[in-house]
CHARMM internal coordinates of N, CA and C (Angstrom, degrees):
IC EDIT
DIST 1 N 1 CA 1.4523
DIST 1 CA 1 C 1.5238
ANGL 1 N 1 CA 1 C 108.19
DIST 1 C 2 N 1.3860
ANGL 1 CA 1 C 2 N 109.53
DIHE 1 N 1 CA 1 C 2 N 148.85
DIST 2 N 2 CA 1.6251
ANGL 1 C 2 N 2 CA 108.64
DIHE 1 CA 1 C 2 N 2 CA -166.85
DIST 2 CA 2 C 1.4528
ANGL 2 N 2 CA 2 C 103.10
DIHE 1 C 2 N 2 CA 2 C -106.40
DIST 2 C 3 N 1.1235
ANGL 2 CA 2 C 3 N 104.37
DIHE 2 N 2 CA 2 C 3 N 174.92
DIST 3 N 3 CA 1.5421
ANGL 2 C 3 N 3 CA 113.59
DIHE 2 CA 2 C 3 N 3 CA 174.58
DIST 3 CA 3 C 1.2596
ANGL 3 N 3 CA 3 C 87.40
DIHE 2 C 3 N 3 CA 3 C -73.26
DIST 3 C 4 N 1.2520
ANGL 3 CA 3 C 4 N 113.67
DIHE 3 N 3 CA 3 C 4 N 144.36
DIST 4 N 4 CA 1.3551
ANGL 3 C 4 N 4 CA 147.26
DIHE 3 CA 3 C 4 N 4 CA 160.44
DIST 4 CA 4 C 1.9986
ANGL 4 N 4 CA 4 C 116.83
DIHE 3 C 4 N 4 CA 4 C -81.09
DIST 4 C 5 N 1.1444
ANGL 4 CA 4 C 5 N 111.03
DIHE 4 N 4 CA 4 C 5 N -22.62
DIST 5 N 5 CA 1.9865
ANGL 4 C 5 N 5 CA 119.97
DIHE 4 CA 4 C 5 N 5 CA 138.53
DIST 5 CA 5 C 1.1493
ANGL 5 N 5 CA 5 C 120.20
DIHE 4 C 5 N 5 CA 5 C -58.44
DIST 5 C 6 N 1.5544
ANGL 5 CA 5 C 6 N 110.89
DIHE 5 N 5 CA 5 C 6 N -49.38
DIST 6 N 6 CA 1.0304
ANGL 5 C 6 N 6 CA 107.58
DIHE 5 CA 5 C 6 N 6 CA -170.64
DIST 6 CA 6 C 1.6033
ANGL 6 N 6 CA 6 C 136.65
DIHE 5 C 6 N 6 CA 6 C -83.51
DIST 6 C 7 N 1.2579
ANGL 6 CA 6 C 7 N 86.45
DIHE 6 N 6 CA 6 C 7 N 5.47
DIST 7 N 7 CA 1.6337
ANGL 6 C 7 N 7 CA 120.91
DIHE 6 CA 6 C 7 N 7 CA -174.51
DIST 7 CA 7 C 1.1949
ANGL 7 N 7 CA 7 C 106.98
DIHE 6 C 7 N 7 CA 7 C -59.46
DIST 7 C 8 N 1.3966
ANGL 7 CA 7 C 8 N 70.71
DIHE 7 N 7 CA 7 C 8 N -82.86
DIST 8 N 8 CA 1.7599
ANGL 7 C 8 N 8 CA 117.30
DIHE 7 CA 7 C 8 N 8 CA -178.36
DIST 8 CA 8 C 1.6837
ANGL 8 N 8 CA 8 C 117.14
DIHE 7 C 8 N 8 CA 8 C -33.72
DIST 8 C 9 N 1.7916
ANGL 8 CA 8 C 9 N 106.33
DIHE 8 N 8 CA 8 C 9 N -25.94
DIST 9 N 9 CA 1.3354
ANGL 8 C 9 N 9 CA 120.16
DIHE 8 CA 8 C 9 N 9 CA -167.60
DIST 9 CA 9 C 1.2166
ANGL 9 N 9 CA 9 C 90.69
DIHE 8 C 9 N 9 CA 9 C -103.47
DIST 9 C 10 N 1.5750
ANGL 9 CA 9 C 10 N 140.78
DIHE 9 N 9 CA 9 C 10 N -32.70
DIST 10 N 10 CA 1.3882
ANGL 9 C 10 N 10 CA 140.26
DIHE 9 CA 9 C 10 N 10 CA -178.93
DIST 10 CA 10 C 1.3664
ANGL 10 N 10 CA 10 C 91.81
DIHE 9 C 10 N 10 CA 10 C -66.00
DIST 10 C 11 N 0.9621
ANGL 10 CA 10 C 11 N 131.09
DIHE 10 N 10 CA 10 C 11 N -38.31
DIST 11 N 11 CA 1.8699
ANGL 10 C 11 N 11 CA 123.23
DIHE 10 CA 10 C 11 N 11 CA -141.09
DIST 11 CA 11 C 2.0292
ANGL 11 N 11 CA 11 C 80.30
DIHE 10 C 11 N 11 CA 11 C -96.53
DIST 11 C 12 N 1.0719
ANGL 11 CA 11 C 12 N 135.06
DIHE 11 N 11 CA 11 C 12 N -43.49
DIST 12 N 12 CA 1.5717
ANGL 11 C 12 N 12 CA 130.39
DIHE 11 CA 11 C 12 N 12 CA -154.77
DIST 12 CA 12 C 1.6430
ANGL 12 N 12 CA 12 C 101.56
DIHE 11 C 12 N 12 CA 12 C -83.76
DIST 12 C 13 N 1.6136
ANGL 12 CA 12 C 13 N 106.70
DIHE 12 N 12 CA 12 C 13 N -20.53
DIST 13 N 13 CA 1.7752
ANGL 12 C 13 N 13 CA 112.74
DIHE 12 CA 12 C 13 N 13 CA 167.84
DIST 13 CA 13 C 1.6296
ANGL 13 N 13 CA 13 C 108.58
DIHE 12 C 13 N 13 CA 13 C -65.73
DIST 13 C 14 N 1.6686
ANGL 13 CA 13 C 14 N 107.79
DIHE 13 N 13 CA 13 C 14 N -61.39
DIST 14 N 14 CA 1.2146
ANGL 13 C 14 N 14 CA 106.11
DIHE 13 CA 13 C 14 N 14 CA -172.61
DIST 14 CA 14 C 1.4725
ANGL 14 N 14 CA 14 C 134.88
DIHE 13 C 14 N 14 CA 14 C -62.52
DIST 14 C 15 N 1.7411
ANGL 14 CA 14 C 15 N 89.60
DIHE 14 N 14 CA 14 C 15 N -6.37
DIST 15 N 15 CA 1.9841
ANGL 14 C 15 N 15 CA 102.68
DIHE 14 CA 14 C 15 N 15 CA 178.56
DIST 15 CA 15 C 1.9153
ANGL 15 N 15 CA 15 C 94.00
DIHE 14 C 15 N 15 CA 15 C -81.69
DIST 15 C 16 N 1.1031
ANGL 15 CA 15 C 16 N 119.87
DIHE 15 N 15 CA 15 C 16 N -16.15
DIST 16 N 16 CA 1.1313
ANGL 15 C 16 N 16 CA 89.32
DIHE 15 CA 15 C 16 N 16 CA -164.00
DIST 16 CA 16 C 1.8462
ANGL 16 N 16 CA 16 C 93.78
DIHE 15 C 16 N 16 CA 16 C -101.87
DIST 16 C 17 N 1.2670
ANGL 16 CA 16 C 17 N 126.10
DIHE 16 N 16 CA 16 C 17 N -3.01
DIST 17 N 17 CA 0.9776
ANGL 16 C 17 N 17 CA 104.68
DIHE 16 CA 16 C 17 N 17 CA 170.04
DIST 17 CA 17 C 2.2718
ANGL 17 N 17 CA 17 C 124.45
DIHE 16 C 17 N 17 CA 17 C -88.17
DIST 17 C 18 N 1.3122
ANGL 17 CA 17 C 18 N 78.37
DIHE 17 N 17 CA 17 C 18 N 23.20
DIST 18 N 18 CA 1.3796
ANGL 17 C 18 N 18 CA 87.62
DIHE 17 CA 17 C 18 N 18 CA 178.50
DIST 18 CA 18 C 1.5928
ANGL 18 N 18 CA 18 C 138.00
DIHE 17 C 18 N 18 CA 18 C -73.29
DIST 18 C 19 N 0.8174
ANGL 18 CA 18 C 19 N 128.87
DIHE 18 N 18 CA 18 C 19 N 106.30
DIST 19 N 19 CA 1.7599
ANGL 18 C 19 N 19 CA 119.76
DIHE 18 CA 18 C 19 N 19 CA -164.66
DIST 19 CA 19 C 1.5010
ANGL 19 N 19 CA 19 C 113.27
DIHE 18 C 19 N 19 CA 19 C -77.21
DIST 19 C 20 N 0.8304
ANGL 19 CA 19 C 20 N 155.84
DIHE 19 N 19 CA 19 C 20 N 97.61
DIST 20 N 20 CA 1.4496
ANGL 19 C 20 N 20 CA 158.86
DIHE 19 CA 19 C 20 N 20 CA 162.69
DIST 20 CA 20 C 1.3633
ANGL 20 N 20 CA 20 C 108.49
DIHE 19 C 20 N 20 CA 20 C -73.40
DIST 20 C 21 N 1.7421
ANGL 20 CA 20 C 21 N 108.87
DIHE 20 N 20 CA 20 C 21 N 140.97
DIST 21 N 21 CA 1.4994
ANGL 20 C 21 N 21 CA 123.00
DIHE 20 CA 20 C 21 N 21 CA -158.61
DIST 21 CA 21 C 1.6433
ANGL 21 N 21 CA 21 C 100.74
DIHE 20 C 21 N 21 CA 21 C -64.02
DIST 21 C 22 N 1.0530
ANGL 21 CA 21 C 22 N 110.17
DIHE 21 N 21 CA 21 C 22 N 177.53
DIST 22 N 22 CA 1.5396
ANGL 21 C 22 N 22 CA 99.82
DIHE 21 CA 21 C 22 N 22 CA 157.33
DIST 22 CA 22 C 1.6193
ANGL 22 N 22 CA 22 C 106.57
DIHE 21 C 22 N 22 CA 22 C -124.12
DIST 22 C 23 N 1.0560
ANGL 22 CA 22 C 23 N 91.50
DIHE 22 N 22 CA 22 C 23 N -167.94
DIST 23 N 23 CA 1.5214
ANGL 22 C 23 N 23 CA 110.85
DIHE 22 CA 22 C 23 N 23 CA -165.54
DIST 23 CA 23 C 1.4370
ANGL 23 N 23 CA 23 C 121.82
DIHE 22 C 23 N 23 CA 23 C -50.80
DIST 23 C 24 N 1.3857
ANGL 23 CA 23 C 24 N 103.32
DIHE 23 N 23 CA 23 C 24 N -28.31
DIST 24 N 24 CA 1.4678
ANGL 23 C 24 N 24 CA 117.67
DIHE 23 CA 23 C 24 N 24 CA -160.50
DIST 24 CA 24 C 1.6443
ANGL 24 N 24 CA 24 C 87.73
DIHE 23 C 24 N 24 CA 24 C -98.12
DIST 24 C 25 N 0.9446
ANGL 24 CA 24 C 25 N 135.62
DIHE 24 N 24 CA 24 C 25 N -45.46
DIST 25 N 25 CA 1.9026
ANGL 24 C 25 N 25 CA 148.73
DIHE 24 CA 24 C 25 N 25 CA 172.95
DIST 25 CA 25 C 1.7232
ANGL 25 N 25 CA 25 C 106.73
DIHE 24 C 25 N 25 CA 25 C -49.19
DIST 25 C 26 N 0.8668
ANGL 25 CA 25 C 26 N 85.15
DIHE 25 N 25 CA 25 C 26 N -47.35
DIST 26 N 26 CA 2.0142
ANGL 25 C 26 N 26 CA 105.45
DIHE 25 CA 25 C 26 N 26 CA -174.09
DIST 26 CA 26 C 1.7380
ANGL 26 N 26 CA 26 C 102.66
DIHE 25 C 26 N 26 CA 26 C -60.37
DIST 26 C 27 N 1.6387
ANGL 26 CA 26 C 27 N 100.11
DIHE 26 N 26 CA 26 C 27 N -59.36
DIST 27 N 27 CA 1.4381
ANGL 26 C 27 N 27 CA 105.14
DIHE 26 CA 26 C 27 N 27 CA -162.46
DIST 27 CA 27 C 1.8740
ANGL 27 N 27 CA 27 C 109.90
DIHE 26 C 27 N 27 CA 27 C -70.36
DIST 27 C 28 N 1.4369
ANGL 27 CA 27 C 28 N 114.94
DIHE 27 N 27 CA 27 C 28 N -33.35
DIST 28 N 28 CA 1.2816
ANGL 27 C 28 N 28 CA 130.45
DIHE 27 CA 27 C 28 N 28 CA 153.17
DIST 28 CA 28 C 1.1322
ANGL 28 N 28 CA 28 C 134.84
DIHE 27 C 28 N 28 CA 28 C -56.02
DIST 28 C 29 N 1.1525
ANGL 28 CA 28 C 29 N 123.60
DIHE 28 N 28 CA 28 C 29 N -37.79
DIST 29 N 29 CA 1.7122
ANGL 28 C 29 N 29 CA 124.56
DIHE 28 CA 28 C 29 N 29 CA 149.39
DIST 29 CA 29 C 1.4095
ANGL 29 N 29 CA 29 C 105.03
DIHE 28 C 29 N 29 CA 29 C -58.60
DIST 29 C 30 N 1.2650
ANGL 29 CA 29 C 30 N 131.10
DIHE 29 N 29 CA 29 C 30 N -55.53
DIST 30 N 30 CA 1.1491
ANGL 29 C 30 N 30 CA 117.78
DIHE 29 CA 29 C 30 N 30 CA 173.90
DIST 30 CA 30 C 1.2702
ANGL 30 N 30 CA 30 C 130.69
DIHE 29 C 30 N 30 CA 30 C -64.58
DIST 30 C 31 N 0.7219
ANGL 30 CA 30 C 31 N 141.03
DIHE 30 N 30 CA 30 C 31 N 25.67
DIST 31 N 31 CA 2.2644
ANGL 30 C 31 N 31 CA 148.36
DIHE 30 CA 30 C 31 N 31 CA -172.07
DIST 31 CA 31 C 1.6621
ANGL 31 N 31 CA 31 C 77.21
DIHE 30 C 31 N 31 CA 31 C -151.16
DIST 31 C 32 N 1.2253
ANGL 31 CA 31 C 32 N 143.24
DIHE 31 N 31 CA 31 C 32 N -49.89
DIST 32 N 32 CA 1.5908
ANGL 31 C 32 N 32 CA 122.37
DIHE 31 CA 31 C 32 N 32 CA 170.76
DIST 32 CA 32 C 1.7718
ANGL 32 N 32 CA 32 C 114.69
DIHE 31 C 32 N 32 CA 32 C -42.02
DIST 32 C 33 N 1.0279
ANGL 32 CA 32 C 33 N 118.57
DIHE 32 N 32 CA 32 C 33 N -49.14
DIST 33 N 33 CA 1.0953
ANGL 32 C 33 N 33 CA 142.72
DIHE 32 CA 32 C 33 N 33 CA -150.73
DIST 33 CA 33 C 1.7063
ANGL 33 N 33 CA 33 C 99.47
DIHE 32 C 33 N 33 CA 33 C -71.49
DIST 33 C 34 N 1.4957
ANGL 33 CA 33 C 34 N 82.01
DIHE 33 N 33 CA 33 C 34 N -73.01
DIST 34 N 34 CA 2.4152
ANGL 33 C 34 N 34 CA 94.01
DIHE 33 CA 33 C 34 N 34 CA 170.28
DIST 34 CA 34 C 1.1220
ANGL 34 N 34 CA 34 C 91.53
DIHE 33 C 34 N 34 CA 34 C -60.54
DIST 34 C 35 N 0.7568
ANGL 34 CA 34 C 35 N 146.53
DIHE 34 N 34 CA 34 C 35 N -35.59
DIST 35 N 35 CA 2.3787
ANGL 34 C 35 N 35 CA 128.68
DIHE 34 CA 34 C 35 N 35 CA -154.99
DIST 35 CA 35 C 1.6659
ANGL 35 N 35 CA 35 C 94.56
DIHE 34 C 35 N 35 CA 35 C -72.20
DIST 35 C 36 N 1.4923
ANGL 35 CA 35 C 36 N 113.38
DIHE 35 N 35 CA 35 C 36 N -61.68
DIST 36 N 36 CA 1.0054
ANGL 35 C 36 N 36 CA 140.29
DIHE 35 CA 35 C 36 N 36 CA 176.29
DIST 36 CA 36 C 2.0969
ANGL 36 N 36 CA 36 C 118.31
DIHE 35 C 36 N 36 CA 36 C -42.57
DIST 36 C 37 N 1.3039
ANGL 36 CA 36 C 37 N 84.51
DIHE 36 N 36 CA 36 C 37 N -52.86
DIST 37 N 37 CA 1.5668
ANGL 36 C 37 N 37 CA 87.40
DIHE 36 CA 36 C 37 N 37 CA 165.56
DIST 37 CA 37 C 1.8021
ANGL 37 N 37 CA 37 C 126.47
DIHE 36 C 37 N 37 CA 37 C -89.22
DIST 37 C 38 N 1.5246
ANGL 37 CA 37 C 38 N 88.55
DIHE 37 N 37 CA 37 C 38 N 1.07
DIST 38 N 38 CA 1.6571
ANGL 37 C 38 N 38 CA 92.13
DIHE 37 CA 37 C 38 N 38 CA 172.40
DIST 38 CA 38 C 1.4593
ANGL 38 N 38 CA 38 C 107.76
DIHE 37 C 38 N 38 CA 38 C -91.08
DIST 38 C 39 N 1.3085
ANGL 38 CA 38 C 39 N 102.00
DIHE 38 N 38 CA 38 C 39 N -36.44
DIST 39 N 39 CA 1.2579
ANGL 38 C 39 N 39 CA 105.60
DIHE 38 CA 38 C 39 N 39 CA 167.55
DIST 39 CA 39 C 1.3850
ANGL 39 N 39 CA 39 C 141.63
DIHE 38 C 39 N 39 CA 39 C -61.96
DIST 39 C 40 N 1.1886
ANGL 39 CA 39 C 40 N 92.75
DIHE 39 N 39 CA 39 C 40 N -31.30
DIST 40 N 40 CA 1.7700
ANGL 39 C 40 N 40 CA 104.78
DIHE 39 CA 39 C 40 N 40 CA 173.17
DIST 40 CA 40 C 1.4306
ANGL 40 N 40 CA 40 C 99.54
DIHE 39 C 40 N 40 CA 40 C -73.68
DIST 40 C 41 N 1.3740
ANGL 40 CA 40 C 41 N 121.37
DIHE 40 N 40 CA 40 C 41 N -64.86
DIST 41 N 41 CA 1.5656
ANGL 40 C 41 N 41 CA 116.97
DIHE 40 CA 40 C 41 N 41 CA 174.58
DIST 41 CA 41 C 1.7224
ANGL 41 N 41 CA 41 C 121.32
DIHE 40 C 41 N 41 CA 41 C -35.88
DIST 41 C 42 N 0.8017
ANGL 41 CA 41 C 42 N 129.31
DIHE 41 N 41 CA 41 C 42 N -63.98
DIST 42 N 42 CA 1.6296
ANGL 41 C 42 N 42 CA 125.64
DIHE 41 CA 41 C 42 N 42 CA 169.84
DIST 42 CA 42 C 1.5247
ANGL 42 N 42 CA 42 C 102.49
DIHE 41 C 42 N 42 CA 42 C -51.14
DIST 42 C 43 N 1.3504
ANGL 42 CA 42 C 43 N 121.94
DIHE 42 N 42 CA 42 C 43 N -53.23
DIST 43 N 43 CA 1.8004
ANGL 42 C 43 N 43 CA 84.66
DIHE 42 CA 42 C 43 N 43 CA 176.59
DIST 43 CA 43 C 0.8812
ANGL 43 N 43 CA 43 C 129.67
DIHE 42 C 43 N 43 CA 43 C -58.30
DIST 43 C 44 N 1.5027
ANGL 43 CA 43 C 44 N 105.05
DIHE 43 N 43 CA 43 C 44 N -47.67
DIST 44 N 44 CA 1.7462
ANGL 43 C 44 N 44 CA 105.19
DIHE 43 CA 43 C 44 N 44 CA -178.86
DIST 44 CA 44 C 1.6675
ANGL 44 N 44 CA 44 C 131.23
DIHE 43 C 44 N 44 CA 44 C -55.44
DIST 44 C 45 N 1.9639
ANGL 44 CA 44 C 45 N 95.56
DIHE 44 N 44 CA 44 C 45 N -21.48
DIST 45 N 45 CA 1.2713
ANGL 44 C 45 N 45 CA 105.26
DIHE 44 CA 44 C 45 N 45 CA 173.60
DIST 45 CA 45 C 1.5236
ANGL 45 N 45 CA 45 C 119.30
DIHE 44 C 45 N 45 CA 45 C -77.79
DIST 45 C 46 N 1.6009
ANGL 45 CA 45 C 46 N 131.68
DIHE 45 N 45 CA 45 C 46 N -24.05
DIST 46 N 46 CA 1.1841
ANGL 45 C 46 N 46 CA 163.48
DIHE 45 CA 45 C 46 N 46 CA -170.64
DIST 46 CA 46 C 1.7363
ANGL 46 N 46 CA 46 C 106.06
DIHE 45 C 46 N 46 CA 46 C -81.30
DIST 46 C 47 N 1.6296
ANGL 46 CA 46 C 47 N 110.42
DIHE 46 N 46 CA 46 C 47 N -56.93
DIST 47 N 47 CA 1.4417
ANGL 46 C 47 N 47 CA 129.10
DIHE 46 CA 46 C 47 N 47 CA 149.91
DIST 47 CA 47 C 1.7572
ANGL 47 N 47 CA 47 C 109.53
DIHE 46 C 47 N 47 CA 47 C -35.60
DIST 47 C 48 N 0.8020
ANGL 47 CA 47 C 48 N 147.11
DIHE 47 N 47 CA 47 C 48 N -83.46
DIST 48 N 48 CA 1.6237
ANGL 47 C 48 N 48 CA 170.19
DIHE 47 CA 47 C 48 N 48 CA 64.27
DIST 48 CA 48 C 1.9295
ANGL 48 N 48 CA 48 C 91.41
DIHE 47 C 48 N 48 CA 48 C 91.35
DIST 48 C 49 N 1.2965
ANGL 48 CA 48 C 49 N 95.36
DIHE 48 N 48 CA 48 C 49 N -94.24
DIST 49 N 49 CA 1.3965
ANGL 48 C 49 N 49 CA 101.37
DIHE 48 CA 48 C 49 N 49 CA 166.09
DIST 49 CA 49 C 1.4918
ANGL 49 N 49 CA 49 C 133.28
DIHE 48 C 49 N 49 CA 49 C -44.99
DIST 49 C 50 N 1.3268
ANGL 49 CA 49 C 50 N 126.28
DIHE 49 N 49 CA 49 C 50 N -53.01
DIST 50 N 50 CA 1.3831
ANGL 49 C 50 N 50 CA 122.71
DIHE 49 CA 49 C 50 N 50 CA 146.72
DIST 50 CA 50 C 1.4795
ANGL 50 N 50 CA 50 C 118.82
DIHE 49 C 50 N 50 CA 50 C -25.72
DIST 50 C 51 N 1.1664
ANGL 50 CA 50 C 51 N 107.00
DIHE 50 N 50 CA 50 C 51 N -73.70
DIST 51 N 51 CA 1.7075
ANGL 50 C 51 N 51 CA 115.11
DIHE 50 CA 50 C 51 N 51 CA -165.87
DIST 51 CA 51 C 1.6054
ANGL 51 N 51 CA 51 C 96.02
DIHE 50 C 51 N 51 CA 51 C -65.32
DIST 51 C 52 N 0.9802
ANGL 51 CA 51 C 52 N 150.47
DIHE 51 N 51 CA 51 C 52 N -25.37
DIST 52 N 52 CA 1.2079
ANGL 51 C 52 N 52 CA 161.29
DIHE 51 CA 51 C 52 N 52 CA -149.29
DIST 52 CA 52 C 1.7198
ANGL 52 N 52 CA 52 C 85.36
DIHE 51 C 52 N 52 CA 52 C -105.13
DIST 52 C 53 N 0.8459
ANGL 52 CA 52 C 53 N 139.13
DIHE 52 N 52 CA 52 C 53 N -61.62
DIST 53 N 53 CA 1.6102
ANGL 52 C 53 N 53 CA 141.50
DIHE 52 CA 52 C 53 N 53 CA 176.81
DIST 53 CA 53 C 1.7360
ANGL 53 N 53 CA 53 C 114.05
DIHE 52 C 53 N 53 CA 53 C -25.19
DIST 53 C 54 N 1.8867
ANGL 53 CA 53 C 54 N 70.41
DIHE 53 N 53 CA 53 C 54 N -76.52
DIST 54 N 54 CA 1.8018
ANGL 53 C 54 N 54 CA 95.18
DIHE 53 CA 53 C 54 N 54 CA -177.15
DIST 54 CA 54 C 1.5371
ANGL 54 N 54 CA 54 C 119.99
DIHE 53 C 54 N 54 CA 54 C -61.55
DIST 54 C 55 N 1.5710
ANGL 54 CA 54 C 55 N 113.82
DIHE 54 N 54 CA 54 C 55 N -42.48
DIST 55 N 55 CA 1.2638
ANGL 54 C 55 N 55 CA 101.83
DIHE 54 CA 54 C 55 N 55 CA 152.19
DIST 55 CA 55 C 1.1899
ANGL 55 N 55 CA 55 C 150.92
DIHE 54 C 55 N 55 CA 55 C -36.49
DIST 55 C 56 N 2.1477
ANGL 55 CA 55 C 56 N 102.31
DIHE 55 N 55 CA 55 C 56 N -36.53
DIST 56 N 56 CA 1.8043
ANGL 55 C 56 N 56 CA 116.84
DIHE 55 CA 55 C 56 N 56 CA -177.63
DIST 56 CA 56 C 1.7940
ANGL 56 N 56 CA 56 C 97.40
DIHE 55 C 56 N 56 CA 56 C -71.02
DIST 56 C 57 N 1.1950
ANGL 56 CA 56 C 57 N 110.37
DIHE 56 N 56 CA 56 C 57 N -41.81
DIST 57 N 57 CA 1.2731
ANGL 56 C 57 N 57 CA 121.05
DIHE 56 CA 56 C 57 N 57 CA 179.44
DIST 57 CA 57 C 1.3778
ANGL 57 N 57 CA 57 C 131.89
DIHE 56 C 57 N 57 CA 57 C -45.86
DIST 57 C 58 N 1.3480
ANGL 57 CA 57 C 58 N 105.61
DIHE 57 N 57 CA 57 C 58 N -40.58
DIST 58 N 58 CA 1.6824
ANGL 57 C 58 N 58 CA 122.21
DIHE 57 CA 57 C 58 N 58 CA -175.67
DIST 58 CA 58 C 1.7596
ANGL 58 N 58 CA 58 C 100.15
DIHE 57 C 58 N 58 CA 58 C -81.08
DIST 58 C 59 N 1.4752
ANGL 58 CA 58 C 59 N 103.70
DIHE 58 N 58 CA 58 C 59 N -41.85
DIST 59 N 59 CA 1.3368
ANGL 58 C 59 N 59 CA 101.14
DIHE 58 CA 58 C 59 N 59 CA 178.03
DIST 59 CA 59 C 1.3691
ANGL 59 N 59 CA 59 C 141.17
DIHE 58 C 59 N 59 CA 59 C -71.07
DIST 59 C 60 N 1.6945
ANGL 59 CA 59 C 60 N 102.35
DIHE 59 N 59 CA 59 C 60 N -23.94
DIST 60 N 60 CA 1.2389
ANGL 59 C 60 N 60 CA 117.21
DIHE 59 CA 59 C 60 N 60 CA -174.63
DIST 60 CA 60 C 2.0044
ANGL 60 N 60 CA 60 C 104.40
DIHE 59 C 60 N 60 CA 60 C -99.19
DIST 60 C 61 N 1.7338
ANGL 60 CA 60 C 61 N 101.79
DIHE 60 N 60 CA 60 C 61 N 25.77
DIST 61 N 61 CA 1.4240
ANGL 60 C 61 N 61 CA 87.47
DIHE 60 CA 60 C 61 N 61 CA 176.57
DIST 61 CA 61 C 1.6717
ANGL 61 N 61 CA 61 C 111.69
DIHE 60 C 61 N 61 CA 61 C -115.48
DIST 61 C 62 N 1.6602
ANGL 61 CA 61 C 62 N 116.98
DIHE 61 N 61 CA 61 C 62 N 120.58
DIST 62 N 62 CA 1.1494
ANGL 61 C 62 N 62 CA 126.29
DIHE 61 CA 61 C 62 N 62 CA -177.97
DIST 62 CA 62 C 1.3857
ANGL 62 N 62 CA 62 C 115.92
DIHE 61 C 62 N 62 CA 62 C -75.94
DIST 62 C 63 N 1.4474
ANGL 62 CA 62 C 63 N 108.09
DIHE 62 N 62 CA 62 C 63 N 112.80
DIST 63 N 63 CA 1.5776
ANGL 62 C 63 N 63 CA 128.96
DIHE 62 CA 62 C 63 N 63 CA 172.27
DIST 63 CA 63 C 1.7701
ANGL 63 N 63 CA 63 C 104.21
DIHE 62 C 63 N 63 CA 63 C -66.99
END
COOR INIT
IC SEED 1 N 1 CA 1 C
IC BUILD
């Protein structure tokens, strides 16, 4: 078990070796992120409708 000072002094070194994105990284992950989820949405909505088709189809056929 460690010192609990000494922790505390390990843990306040390793914050500073931390890199945080910048601005330009941040705003690009983000427009990755919506493009990406617009995209998933129209297939799945496109998906959706199809199966939704073929389904009316199968059902509405008299044997």
């Amino acid at each position: 078990m460690k010192n609990p000072l000494k922790f505390i002094q390990e843990v306040k070194q390793e914050t500073f070796r931390i890199t945080w994105p910048t601005k330009k990284e941040t705003m690009m992950g983000a427009v990755m992120v919506f493009v990406l989820s617009t995209v998933a949405a129209i297939f799945f909505l496109i998906l959706d409708q199809i199966l939704r088709f073929l389904l009316n189809i199968i059902l509405t056929i008299n044997f």
